[in-house]
C-alpha positions as CSV (number, residue, x, y, z in Angstrom):
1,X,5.8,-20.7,35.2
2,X,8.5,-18.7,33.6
3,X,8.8,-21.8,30.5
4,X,4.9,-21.1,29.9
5,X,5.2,-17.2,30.1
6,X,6.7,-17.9,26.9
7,X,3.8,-19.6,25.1
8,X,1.6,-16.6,25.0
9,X,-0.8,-18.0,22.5
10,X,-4.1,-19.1,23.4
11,X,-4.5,-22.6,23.7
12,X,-7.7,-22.3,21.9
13,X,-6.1,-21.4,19.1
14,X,-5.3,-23.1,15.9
15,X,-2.3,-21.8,14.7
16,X,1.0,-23.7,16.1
17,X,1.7,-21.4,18.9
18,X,-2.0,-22.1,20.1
19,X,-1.2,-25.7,19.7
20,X,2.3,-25.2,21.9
21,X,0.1,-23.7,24.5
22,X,-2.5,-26.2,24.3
23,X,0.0,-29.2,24.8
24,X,1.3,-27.7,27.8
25,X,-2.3,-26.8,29.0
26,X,-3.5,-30.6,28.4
27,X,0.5,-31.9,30.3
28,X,-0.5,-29.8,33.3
29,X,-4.1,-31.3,33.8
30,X,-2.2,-34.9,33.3
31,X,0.4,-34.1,35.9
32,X,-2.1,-32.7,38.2
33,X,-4.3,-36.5,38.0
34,X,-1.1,-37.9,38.3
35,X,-0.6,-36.3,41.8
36,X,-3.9,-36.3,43.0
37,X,-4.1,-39.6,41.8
38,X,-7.7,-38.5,40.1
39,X,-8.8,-40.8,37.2
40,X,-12.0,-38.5,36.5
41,X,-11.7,-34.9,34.7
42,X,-10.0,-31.8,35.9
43,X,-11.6,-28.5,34.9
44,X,-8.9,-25.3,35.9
45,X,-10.8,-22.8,37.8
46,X,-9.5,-18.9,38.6
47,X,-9.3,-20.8,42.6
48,X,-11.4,-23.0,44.7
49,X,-14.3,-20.7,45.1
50,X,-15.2,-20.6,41.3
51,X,-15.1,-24.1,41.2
52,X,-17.5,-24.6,44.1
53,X,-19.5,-21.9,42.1
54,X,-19.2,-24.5,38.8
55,X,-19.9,-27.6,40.9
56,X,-23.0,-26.6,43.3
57,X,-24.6,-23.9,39.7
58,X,-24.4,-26.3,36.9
59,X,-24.4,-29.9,38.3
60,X,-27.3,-32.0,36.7
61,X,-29.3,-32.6,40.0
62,X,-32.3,-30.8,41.4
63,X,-31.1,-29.8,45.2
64,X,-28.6,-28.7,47.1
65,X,-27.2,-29.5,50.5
66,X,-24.2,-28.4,52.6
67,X,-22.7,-29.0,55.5
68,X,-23.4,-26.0,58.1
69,X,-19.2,-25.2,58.5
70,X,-18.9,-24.5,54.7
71,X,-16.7,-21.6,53.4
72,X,-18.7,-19.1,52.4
73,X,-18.4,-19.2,48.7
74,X,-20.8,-22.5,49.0
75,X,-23.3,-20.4,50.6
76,X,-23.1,-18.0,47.7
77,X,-23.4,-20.4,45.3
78,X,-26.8,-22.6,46.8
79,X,-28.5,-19.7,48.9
80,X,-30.8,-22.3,49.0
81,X,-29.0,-25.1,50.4
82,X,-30.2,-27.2,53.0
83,X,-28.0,-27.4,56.1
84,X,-26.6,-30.0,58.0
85,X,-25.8,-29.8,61.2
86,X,-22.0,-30.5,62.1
87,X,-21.7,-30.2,65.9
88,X,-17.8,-31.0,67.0
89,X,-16.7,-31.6,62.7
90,X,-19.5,-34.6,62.5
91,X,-22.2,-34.3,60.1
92,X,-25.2,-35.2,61.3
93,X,-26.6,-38.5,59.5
94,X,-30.2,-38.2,60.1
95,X,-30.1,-35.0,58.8
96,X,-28.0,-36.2,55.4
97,X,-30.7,-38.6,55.0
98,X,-33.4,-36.2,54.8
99,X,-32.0,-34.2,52.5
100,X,-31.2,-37.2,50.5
101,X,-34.7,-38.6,50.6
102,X,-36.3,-35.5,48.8
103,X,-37.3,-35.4,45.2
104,X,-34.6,-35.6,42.4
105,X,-30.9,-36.3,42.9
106,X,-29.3,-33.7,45.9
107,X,-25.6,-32.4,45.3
108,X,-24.1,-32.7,49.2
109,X,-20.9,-29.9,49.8
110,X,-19.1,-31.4,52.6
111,X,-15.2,-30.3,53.3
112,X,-12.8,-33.3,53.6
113,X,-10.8,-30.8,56.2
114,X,-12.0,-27.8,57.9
115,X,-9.9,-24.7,57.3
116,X,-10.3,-23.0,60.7
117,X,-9.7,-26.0,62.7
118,X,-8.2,-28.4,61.0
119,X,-10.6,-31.4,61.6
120,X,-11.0,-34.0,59.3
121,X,-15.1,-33.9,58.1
122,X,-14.5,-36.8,55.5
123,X,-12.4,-38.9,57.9
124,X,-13.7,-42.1,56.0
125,X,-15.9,-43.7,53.2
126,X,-19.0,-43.6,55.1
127,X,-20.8,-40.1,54.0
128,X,-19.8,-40.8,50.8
129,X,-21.6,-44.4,50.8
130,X,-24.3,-42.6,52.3
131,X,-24.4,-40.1,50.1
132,X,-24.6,-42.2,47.4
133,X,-26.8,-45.3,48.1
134,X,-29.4,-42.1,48.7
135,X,-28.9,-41.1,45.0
136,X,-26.6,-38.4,45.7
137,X,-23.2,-36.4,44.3
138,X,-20.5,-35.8,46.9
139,X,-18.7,-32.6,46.5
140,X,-15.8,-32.4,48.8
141,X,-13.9,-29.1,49.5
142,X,-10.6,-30.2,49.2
143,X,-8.8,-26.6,49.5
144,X,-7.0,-27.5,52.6
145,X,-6.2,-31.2,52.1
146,X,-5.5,-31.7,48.7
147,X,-1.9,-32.8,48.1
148,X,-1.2,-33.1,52.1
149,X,-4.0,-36.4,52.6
150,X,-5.3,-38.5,50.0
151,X,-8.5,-36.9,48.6
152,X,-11.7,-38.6,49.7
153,X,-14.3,-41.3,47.7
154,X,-16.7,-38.3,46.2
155,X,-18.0,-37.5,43.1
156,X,-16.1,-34.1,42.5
157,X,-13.6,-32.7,44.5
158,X,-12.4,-28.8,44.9
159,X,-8.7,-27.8,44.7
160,X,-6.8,-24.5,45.3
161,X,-2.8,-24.2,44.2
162,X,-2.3,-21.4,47.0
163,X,-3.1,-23.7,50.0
164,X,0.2,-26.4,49.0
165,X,2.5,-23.5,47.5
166,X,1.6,-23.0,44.3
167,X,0.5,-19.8,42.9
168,X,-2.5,-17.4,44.0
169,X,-5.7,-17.8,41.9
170,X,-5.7,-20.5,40.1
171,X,-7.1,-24.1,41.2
172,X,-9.7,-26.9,39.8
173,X,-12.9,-28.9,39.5
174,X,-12.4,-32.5,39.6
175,X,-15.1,-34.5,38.7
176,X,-15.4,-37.8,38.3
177,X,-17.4,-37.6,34.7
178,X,-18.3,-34.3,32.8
179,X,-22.1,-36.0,32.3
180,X,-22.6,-34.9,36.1
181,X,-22.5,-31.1,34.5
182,X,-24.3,-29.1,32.1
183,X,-21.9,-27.1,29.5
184,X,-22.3,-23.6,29.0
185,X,-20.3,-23.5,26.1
186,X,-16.3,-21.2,26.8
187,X,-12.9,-22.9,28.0
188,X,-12.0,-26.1,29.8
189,X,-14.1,-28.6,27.2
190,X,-16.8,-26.0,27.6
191,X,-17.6,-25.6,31.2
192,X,-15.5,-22.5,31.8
193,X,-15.6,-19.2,30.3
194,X,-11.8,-17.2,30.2
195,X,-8.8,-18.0,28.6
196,X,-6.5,-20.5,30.9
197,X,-4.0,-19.1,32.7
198,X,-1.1,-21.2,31.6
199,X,1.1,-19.6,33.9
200,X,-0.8,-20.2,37.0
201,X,-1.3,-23.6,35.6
202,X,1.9,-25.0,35.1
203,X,2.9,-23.6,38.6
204,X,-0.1,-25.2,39.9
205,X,1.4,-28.8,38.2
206,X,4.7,-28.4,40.1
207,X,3.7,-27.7,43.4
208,X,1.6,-30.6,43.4
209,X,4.3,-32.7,42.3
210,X,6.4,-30.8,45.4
211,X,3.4,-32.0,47.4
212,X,5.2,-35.2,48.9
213,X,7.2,-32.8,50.6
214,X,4.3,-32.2,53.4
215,X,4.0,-35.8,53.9
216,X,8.0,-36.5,54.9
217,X,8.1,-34.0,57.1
218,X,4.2,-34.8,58.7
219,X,5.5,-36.6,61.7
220,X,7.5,-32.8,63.0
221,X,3.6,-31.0,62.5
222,X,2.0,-34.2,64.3
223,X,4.5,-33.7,67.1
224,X,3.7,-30.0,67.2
225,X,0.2,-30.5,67.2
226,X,0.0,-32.9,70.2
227,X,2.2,-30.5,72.0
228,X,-0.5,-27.9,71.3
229,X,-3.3,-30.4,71.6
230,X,-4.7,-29.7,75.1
231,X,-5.8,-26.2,73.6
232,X,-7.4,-27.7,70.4
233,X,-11.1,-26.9,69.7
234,X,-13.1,-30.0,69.1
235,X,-10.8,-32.5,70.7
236,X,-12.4,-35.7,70.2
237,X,-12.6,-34.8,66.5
238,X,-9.8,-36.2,63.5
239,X,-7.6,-33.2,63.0
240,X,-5.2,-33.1,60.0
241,X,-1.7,-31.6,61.8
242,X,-1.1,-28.7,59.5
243,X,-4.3,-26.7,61.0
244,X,-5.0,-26.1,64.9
245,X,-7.7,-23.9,66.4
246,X,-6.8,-22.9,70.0
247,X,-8.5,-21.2,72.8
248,X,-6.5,-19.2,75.2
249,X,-7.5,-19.6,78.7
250,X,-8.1,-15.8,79.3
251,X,-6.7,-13.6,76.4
252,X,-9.1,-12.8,73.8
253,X,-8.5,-13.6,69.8
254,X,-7.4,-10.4,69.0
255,X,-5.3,-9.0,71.9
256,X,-3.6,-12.6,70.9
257,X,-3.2,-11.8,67.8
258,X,-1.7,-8.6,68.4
259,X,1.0,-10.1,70.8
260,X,1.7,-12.8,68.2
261,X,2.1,-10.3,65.4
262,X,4.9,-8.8,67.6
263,X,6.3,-11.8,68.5
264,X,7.0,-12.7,64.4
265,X,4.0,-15.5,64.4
266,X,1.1,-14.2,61.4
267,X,-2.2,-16.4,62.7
268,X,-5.5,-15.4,62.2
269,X,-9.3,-15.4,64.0
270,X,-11.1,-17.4,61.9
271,X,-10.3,-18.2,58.2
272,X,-8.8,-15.8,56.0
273,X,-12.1,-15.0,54.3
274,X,-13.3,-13.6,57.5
275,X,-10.8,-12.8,59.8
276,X,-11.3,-9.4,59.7
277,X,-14.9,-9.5,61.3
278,X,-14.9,-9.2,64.8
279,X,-18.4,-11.3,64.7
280,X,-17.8,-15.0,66.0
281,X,-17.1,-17.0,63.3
282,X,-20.1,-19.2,61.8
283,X,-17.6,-22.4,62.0
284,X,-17.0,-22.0,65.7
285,X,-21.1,-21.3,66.2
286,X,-21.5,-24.7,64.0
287,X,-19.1,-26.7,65.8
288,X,-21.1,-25.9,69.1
289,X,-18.1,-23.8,70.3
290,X,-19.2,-21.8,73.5
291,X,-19.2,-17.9,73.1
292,X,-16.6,-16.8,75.5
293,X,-14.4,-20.1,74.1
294,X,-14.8,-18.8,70.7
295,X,-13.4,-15.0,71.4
296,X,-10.3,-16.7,72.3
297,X,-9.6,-19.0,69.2
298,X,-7.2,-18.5,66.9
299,X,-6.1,-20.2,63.9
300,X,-2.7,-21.3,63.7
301,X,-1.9,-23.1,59.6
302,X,1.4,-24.4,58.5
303,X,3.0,-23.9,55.9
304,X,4.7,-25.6,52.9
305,X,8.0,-24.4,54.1
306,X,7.2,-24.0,57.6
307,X,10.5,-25.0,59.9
308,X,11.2,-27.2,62.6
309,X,12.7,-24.7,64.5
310,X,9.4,-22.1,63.6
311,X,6.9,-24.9,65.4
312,X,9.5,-24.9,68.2
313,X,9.0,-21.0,68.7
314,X,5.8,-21.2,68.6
315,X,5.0,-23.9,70.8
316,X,7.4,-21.5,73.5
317,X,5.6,-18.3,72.3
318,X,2.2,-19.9,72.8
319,X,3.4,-21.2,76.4
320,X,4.6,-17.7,77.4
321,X,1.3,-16.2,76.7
322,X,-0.5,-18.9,78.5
């Protein structure tokens, strides 16, 4: 980040310092395909939510549909998005299938993991085969997976630096060929307005290629996790081991979060988005959590350079309180 604080030009600019910003610009996006092992196009977005916004506004299809546990920002971008049910992290086929079988081609929002409880939506190929033998485009939220799990078979796919250590606001579009979107003219080959944020970018490159990292140490977070696991919302579900939601037997959400603050552990109720509503949060009421269940979940994440010795605390911490 500090090498392309020096290339202040804009990379949309002629002159030679434009084209020193622009070659850096275009090695970023290689080195971020290279590590997401993407063979489509990458469009760099201000995060994941503008890239959702991209995706679900200017894709060249006629509906919209999303799975009923999608962040927010999906919601805001297809207000009129038809909703599939996803009781326990499972998307509900019959309902994909209607909203497949309407008129015109359907763009289907699904997260490969969600971010409140860590369960795996896109465990396999199978929605996406669905998807597209019914003449759909997969979008898969990919904020909280991408660089830890391989991304899923989709169509595009939505990326945030922030959630594997890179730096805040800045992310990207993948898709799999700029014909599945309609230009409005800007940055990014024309699908973007703003200048890049080189900066942003070329940290966004390097914690990708940092990403590995997550992957040697997964089998400490799986350990953790299981030790956790009898707490874990959605049991039967595919969880990812770098997110848990768990329900305290008798504490609420908040009075836990309070006694975890104390203790040195930052968790949240809910995602970060929406963790400072004291509503139940729409993810819980989608996965079919129970309402008394639900005011005593908290979300626990990992981190990049989350410790051995921090899970360990925490699993005794957790005990303590239960």
């Amino acid at each position: 980040m500090e090498d392309a604080f020096a290339l202040w030009a804009n990379p949309s600019s002629p002159h030679a310092e434009g084209r020193k910003a622009k070659a850096a610009l275009e090695d970023a996006r290689e080195r971020v395909k290279r590590a997401l092992d993407w063979e489509g196009e990458v469009i760099f977005t201000s995060g994941a939510s503008e890239a959702l916004a991209i995706a679900l506004g200017r894709a060249r299809a006629d509906r919209r549909a999303a799975s009923a546990a999608e962040h927010d920002a999906v919601f805001r971008a297809a207000r009129d998005a038809a909703i599939l049910p996803a009781d326990g992290g499972r998307i509900d086929s019959a309902a994909l299938a209607a909203a497949l079988a309407g008129q015109g081609p359907c763009v289907v929002a699904i997260q490969q993991l969600n971010p409140e409880t860590g369960t795996l939506m896109l465990p396999g190929d199978g929605l996406a085969a669905q998807v597209r033998a019914g003449g759909g485009l997969l979008l898969a939220d990919c904020a909280q997976s991408a660089g830890k799990i391989a991304l899923p078979d989709c169509d595009m796919a939505v990326v945030s630096a922030h959630k594997l250590g890179g730096p805040v606001g800045v992310g990207a579009l993948l898709v799999r060929d700029f014909a599945l979107l309609e230009p409005v003219g800007g940055h990014e080959r024309g699908y973007r307005a703003g200048t890049e944020n080189l900066p942003a970018i070329a940290g966004f490159a390097a914690a990708l290629e940092r990403a590995g990292d997550w992957r040697t140490d997964a089998a400490e977070r799986l350990a953790f996790a299981e030790t956790l696991a009898p707490a874990r919302i959605a049991p039967g579900a595919d969880h990812a081991p770098h997110i848990l939601a768990l329900a305290h037997p008798a504490m609420s959400a908040q009075a836990l979060l309070i006694r975890l603050d104390a203790m040195g552990f930052a968790v949240s109720a809910g995602s970060a988005c929406s963790s400072g509503t004291l509503k139940k949060s729409r993810v819980l009421d989608a996965f079919g959590v129970a309402d008394d269940v639900a005011a005593r979940t908290i979300r626990v994440s990992l981190g990049w350079n989350t410790t051995a010795d921090e899970l360990e605390r925490f699993a005794a911490a957790w005990t303590s309180l239960t």
